[in-house]
C-alpha positions in Angstrom: 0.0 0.0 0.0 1.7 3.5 -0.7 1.8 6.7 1.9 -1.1 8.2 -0.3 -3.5 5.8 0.5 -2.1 5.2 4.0 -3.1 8.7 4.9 -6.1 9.0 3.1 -9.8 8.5 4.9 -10.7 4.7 5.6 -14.2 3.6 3.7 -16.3 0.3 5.3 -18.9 -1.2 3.0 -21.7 -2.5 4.9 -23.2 -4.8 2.8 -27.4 -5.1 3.2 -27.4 -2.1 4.6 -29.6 0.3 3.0 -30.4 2.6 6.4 -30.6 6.3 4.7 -28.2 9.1 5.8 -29.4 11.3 8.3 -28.8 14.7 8.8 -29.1 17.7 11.8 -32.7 17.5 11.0 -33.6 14.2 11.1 -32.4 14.0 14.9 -35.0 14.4 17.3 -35.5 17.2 19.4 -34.2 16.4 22.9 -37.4 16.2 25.8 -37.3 18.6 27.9 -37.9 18.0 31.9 -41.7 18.3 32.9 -42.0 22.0 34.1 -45.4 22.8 35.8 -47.9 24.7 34.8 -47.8 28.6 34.6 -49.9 29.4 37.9 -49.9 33.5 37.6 -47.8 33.3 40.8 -47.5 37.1 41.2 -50.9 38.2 40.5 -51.8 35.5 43.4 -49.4 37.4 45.7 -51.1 40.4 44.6 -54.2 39.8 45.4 -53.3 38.0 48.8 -51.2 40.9 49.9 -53.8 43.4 48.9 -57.0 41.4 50.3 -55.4 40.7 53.6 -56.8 42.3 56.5 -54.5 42.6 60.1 -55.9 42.3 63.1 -57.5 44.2 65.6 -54.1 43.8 67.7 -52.0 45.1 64.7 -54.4 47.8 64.1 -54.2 49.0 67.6 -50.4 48.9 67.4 -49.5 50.5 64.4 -51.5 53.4 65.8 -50.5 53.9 69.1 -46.9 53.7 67.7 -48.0 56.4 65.3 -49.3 58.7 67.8 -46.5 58.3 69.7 -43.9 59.2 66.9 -45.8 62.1 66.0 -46.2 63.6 69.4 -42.5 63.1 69.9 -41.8 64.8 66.6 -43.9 67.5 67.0 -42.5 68.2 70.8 -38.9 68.2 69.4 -39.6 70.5 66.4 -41.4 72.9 69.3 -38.5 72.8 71.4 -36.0 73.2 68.4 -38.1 76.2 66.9 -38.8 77.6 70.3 -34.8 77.1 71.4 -33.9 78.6 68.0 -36.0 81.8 68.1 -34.6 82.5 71.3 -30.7 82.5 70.8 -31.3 83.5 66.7 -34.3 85.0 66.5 -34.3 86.0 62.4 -33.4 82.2 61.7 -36.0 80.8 64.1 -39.0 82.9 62.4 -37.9 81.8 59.2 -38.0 77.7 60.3 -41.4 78.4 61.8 -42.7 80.1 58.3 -41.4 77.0 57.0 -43.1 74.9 59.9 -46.3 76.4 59.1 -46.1 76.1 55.4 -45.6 72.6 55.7 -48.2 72.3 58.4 -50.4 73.6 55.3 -49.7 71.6 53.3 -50.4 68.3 55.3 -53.9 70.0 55.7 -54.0 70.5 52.0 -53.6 66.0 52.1 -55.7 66.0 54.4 -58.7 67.1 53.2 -58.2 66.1 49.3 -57.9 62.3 50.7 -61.3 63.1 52.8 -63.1 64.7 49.6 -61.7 61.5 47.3 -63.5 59.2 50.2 -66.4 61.3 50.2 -66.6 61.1 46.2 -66.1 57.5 46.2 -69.1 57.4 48.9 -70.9 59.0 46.6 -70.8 56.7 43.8 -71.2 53.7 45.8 -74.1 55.4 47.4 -75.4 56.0 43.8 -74.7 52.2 43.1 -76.7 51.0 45.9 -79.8 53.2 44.8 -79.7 52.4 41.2 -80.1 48.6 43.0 -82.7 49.3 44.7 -85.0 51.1 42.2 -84.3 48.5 39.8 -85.4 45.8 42.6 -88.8 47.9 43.3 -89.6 49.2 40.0 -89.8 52.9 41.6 -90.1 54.9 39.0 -89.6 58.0 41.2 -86.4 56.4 42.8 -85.6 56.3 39.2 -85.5 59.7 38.1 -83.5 60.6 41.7 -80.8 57.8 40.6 -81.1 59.9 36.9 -81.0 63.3 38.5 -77.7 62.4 41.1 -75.7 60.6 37.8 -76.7 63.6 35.8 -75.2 66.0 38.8 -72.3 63.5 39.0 -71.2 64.2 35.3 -72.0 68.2 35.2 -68.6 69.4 34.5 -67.5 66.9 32.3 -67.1 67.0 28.1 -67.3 63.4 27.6 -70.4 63.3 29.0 -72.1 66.5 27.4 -73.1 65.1 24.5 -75.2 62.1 26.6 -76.5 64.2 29.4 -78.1 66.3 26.5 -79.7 63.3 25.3 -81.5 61.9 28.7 -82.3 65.1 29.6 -84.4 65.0 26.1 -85.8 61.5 26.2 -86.5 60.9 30.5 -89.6 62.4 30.4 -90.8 59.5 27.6 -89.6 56.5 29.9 -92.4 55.4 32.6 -90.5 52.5 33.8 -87.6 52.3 36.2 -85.5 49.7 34.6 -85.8 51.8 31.0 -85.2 54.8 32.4 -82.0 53.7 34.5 -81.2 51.5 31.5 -81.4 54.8 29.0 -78.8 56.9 31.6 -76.8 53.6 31.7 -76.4 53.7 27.5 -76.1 57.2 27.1 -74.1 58.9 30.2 -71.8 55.2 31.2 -71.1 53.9 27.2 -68.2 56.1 26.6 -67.0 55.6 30.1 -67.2 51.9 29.9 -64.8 52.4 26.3 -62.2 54.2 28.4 -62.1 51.8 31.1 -61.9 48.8 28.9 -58.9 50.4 27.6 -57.1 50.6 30.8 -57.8 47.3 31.5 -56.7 45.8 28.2 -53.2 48.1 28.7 -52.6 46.9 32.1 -53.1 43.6 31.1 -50.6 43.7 28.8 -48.0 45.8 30.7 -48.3 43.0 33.4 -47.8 40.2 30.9 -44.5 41.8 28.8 -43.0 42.9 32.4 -43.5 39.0 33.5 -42.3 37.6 30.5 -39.3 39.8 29.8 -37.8 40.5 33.2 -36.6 37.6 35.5 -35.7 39.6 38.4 -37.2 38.0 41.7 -40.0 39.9 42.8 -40.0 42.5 40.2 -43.0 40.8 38.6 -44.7 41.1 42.2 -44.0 44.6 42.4 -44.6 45.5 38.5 -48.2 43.6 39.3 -49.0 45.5 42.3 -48.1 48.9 40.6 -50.0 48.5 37.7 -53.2 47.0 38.9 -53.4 49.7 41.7 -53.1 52.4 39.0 -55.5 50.4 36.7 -57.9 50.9 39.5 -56.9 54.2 40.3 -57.6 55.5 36.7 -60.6 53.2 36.6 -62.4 55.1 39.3 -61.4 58.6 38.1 -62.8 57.1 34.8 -66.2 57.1 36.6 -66.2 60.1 38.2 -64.9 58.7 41.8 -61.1 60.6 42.3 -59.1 58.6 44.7 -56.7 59.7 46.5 -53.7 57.5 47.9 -56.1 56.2 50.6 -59.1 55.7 48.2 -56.8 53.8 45.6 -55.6 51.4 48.7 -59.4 51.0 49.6 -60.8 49.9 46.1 -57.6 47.6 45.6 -58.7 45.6 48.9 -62.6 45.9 47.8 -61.8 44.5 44.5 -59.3 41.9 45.3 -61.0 40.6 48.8 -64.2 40.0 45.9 -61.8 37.9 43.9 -60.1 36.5 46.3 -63.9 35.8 48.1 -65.3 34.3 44.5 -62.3 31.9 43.6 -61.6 34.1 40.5 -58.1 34.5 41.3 -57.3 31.8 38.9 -56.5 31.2 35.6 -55.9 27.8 33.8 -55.6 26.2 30.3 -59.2 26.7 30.1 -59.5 30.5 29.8 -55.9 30.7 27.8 -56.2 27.9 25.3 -59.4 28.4 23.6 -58.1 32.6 23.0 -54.4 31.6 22.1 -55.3 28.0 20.6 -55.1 24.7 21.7 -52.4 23.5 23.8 -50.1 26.9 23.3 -49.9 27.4 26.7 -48.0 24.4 27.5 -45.5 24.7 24.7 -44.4 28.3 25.9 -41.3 29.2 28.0 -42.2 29.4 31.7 -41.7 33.0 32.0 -43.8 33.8 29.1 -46.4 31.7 30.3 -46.6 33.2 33.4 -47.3 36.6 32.0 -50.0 35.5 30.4 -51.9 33.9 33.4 -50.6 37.6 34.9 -51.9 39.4 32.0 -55.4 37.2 32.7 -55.7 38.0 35.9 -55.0 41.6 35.5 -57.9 41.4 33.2 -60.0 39.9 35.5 -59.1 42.4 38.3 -59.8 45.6 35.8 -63.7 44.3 35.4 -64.2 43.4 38.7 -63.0 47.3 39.5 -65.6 48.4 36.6 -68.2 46.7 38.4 -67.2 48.3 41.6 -66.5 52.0 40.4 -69.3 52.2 37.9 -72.1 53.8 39.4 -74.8 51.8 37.8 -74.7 48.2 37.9 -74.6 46.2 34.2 -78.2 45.6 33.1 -78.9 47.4 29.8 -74.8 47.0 28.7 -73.4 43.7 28.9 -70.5 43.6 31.9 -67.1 43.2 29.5 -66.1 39.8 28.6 -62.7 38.8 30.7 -62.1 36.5 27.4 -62.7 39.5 25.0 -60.6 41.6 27.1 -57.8 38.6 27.0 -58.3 38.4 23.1 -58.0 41.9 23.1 -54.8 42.6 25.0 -52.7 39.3 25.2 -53.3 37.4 21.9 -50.8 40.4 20.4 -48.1 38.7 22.4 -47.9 35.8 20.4 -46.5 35.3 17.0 -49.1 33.8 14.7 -46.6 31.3 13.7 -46.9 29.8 17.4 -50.0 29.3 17.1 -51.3 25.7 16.4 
């Protein structure tokens, strides 16, 4: 044999053996471990954090300890000013102006969060009546319910156009339910658009910020933020301005309903029959969960509707969660992944 076909490659005929040659793609794809189901993990700590109440023990504490901070505080800025005045007397006036300005200001807090509670009061007052002239068939309750909403909406634009309308047409209805259902269609239609649309955006601010950043309780946190705003904007939607307090007190109100109802969950059976049959187990974890987020989210923002809105859903359908999931999630997914 010579040196150029001792370094040359080696050849083995198989005889009978007609396997074909495979290539990269014919290999199958390696299995990948069984992961669990996307569960929406931070939207549950959401709503468990925000629907939790402390007790009576924990109530008493944290207040006690607050009056007692704030009477030390307030002695030690006295004695401070009063000490100050005395050995600098231009300095000291000019720290008590500045005392007293901020003094003003906390009042200024004060009563805005009182008003936004006393607003919100309002509409749920208005809720509760709507109710109960649509239970009786009082006519006369009616036209109070109609006469409040109309007073409720008197400064705004967006509900000239409607208010212009009832006014019009209430004096044709003799019914309570028509006549709450006309205010309902004309004054609450555009509201309802505008709420839908913060619901659908939160819904899919929650899912991208789930899917896209793995940071440990930054999905937790990006949840809380943007359902409490969602609410927030929700009620100021309706004509009920929260305040910090107010926006804390629908965020329990809505959650403790969820959280009372079971609908803080969302499985295969909402998600699949929007993004298609079996997609949800074929996604990455992460992007998984931001879709069960992005679900609940969707779930929370109706629940808010039906807690801000100052007439309950009778004429209107209340928004389909699945729509609103359509709507606001089914962008997240590449059409190719679909099937």
């Amino acid at each position: 044999m010579s040196n150029s076909d001792r370094n040359g490659p080696v050849l083995i005929d198989l005889d009978g053996d007609d396997t074909p040659v495979q290539g990269p793609g014919d290999v199958p794809p390696v299995p990948e471990p069984d992961m669990p189901a996307p569960t929406g993990a931070a939207m549950t700590t959401v709503a468990a954090l925000a629907s939790r109440r402390s007790s009576r023990l924990a109530r008493w504490f944290w207040a006690l300890l607050g009056s007692i901070i704030s009477a030390l505080v307030s002695i030690a800025a006295w004695r401070f000013v009063t000490d100050l005045v005395a050995s600098v007397p231009l300095l000291g006036y000019a720290v008590t102006a500045l005392l007293v300005a901020f003094a003003l200001v906390v009042v200024a807090i004060v009563v805005k969060e009182l008003s936004a509670l006393s607003r919100l009061s309002r509409v749920d007052a208005l809720h509760r009546a709507a109710d109960a002239a649509l239970a009786g068939e009082d006519l006369k309750a009616a036209r109070a319910v109609t006469d409040r909403l109309t007073a409720l909406y008197a400064g705004r634009d967006d509900t000239r156009w409607g208010r212009d309308r009832l006014k019009a047409r209430q004096d044709e209805i003799f019914d309570a339910s028509g006549l709450i259902g006309m205010a309902e269609q004309e004054l609450l239609a555009p509201l309802d658009a505008a709420a839908r649309r913060e619901v659908e955006a939160a819904a899919r601010q929650v899912a991208t910020v789930t899917a896209l950043v793995p940071l440990a309780l930054a999905d937790v946190a990006a949840a809380l933020s943007s359902n409490i705003r969602m609410i927030r904007r929700i009620a100021e939607i309706y004509g009920g301005r929260s305040g910090t307090l107010g926006s804390w007190r629908l965020t329990r109100a809505v959650m403790s309903h969820l959280v009372a109802t079971g609908a803080v969950a969302v499985g295969d059976d909402m998600l699949e029959p929007i993004l298609g049959g079996g997609l949800l187990g074929k996604l990455s974890r992460r992007f998984g969960e931001g879709l069960v987020n992005g679900a609940l989210t969707a779930r929370v923002g109706v629940a808010a509707m039906e807690v801000c809105r100052p007439l309950p859903f009778r004429q209107k359908a209340r928004p389909s969660v699945r729509e609103i999931i359509r709507t606001s999630l089914t962008g997240l997914v590449r059409p190719s992944d679909k099937g």
